[in-house]
N, C-alpha and C positions, 0 to 999 in steps of 0.2 A: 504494500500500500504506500502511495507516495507520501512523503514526508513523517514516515514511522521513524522513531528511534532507532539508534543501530543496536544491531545484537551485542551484548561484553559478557565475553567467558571470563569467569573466576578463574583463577588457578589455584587450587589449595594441594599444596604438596601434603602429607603425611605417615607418620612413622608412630606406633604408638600410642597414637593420642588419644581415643577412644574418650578417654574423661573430659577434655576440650573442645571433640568434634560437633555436639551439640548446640554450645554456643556461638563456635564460631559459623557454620554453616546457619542458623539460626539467623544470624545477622546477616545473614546473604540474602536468605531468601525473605525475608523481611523488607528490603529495601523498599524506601519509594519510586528507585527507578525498577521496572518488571520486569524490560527486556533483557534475562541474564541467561545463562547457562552455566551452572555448578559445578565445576568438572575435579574429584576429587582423584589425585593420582597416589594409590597407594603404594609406599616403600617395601613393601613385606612385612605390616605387622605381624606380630603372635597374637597382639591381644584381643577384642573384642569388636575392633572394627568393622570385620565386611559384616557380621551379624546388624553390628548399628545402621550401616549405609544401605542394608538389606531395607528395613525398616523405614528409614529418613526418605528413600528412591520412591517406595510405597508410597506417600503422603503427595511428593511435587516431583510432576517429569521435568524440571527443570536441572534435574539433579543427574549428573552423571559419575560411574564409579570407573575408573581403571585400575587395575593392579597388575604390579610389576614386579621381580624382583630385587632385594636391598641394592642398592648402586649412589644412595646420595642423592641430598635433597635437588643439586643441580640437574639431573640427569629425570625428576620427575617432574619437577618443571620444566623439562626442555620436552617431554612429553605430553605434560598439560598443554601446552603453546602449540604444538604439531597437531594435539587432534581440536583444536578450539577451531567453532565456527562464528565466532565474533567480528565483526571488524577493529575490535578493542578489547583490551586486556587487561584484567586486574590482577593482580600479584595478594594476594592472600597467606601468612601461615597458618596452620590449625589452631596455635594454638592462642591467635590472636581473634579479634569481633574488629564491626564495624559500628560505627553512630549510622542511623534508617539512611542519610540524605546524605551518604559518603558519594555513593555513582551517579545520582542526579546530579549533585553540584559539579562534581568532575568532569561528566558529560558537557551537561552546559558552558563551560570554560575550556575545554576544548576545542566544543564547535565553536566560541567566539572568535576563538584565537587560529586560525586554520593555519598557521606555520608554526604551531608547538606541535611534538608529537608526542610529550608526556606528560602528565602533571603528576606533584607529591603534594605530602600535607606533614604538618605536623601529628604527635599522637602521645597522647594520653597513656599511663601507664596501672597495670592491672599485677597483684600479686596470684601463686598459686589459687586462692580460694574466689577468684575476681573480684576483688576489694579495689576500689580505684585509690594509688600509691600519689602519682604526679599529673596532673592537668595538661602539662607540656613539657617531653623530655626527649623532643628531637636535640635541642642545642646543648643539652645536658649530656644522652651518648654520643653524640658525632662531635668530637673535639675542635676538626674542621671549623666548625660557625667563629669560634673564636679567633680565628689566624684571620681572617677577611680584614682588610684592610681599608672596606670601604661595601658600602650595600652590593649585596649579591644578584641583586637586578636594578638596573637604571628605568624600566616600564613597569606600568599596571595598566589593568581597566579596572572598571566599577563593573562587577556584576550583581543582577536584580537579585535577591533573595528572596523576596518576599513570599514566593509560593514552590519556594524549594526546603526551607527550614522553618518546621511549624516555631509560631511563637516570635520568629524572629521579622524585622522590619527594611526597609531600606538595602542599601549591598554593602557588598565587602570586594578586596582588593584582590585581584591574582594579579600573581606577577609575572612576566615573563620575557625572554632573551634565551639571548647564548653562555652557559656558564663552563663550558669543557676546560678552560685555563683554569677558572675557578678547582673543578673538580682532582684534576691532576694534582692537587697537594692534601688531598683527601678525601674523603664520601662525604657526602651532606643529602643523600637519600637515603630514607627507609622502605623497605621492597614491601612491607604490607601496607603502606600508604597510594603505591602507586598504580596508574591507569595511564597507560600506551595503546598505539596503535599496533596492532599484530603486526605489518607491515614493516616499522621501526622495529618490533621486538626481533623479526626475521633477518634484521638487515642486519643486526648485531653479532651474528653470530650466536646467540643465544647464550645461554649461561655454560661457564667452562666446566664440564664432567669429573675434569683431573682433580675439583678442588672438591672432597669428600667431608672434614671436618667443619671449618667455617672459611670467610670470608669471601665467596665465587659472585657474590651480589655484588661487589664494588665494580670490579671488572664489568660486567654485565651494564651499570648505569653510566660505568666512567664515556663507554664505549655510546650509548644513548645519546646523549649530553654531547659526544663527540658528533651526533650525528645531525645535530641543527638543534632547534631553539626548542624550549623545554617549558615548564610552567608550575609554579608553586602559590597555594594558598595554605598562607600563615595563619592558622589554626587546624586545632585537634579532629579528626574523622576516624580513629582508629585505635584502640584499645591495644596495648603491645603487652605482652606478659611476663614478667620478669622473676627471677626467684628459683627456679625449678632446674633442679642436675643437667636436664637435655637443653638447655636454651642456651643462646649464644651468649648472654648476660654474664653468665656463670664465669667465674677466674678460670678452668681447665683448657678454656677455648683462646685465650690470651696468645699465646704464639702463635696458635691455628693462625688467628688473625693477622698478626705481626707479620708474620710470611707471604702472608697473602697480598698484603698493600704492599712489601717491598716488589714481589714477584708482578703483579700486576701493573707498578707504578715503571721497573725496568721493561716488560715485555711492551709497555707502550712507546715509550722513549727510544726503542730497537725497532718497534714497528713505523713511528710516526717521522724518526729521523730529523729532518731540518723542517719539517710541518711541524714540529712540535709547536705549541705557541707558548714556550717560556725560554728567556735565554738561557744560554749554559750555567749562568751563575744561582738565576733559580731551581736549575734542575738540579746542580749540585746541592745547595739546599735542601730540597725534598727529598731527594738520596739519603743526604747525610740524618735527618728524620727517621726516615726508614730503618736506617740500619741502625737508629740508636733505640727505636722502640722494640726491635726484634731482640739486639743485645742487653737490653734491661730488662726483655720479659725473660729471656735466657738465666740472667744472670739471678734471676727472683726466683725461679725454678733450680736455682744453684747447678745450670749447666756452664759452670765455667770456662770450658775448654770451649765450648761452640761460644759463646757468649763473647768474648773477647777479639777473633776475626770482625766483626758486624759493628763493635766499640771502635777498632782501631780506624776502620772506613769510615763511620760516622766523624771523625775528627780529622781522617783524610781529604774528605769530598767538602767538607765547611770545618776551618780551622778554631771557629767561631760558638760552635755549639755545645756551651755550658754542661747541658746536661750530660752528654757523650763522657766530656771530661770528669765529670761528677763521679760519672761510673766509672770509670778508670782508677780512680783514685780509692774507690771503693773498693775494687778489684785486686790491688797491692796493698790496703792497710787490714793487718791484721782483727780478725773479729773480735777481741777482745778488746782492740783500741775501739772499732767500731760504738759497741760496747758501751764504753765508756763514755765516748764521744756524744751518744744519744742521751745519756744520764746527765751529763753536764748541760747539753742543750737544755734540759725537761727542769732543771735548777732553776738555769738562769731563767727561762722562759714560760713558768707555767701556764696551760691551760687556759684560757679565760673564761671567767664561769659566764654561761646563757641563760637568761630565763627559764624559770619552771625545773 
């Protein structure tokens, strides 16, 4: 029918989640935008899930199941995306929700905007029991927002709200440009906030399979962002879950990470060569970054012997970088001085007591 909404496949990758899967597909098919298709791609639980999605399919044909065997969240997402018949993609975890007016609003600022081919959002944060923890804690995990040296987009429009967010009145701001310079010295998206064109999601390359633990999302947006102009609205649509052994939140996934933004940050700089758009003196920079948050997550893991290669390059690539040195110096003073060192700090400089 002419002038129908476009189709948006969800993508919800999942691995055990069976206790999460309810709320979050819940929030899917909840939405006020209707034209969606659910497409859950399963990792090889053990537990409870095809009995659940056996059930949830029963209720709404909008809902589709795939299962696969284990290979990584990357690799079912890249299958979620291959059988989507959307012209638009939402990136969904299990074991994340939505606010009802996440894809309406989305929708409608993409089609304002017809040269952005993605938009993000800010997101709200939910513990194991869904307890809401933080209001807004994109700028809180992505350290990136702080290095910005100046606003992250130069454009906005005003878009109408008024009959996309019950209760609310008048618009609000999306923003949008080209930030791929921006994104090369870090991520500043979060994958269950966003909505793409299949088309851009295809032209990426899709998400890297090799990365099994964490990090294979940064690559995957850096590479977006690389591919023309993008769109962000600054507030919350998205409940992120934080707390629980399998989530990326957790400290065991810390190098996972670390590896991942070095690897990703050189396979770009190898691919994009003299395109790159940072001088050499920022890239060394960013390098030097890299290999200092890898060597300090090493060295917290007390892998010393790896830990130290990744320190010395850090302080190679920018002569400049404080903290590389920090750790160096950590790295040759005995723990007993260490030690001590902390004890005399916490002397001279107690605590200062806060309210309540």
């Amino acid at each position: 029918m002419a002038g129908a909404p476009p189709l948006i496949s969800v993508i919800i990758p999942t691995y055990n989640r069976e206790r999460h899967l309810l709320q979050c597909l819940g929030s899917v098919l909840s939405q006020t935008y209707a034209n969606l298709e659910a497409i859950v791609i399963d990792d090889g639980s053990t537990d409870g899930t095809a009995d659940l999605m056996a059930r949830i399919q029963a209720q709404d044909q909008r809902v589709r199941y795939l299962q696969k065997s284990n290979g990584g969240v990357s690799s079912a997402r890249n299958m979620g995306i291959r059988a989507a018949q959307g012209e638009l993609i939402a990136l969904l975890d299990s074991d994340d929700a939505w606010l009802p007016w996440k894809l309406e609003l989305q929708q409608a600022a993409l089609q304002a905007l017809p040269n952005a081919g993605m938009i993000w959002t800010d997101m709200a944060t939910i513990n194991e029991q869904g307890l809401q923890i933080h209001d807004r804690y994109l700028r809180r995990m992505y350290g990136c927002y702080q290095k910005l040296t100046g606003p992250l987009f130069q454009q906005f429009i005003d878009l109408d709200i008024s009959a996309i967010i019950a209760g609310r009145q008048g618009t609000v701001k999306i923003w949008h440009g080209g930030i791929y310079p921006q994104m090369l010295r870090g991520n500043l998206v979060h994958t269950s906030t966003v909505l793409l064109y299949k088309e851009r999601a295809l032209q990426t390359g899709l998400f890297d399979e090799s990365y099994l633990r964490a990090g294979e999302d940064f690559g995957f947006h850096l590479r977006t962002c690389r591919l023309g102009d993008v769109a962000f609205f600054d507030e919350s649509t998205t409940l992120y879950r934080i707390g629980a052994e399998d989530q990326l939140t957790h400290r065991r996934f810390q190098i996972s990470l670390a590896e991942a933004f070095l690897r990703t940050i050189t396979d770009e700089a190898r691919l994009m060569k003299k395109d790159l758009p940072l001088t050499p003196a920022q890239l060394s920079e960013v390098l030097s970054e890299a290999h200092c948050w890898l060597g300090s997550e090493l060295l917290t893991a007390n892998q010393r012997n790896a830990a130290l290669p990744h320190l010395l390059e850090a302080v190679k690539q920018d002569r400049h970088n404080l903290p590389a040195w920090r750790q160096l110096v950590r790295m040759v003073t005995p723990r007993p001085v260490q030690r001590l060192l902390r004890k005399l700090r916490m002397i001279k400089s107690p605590p200062i007591a806060t309210p309540g």
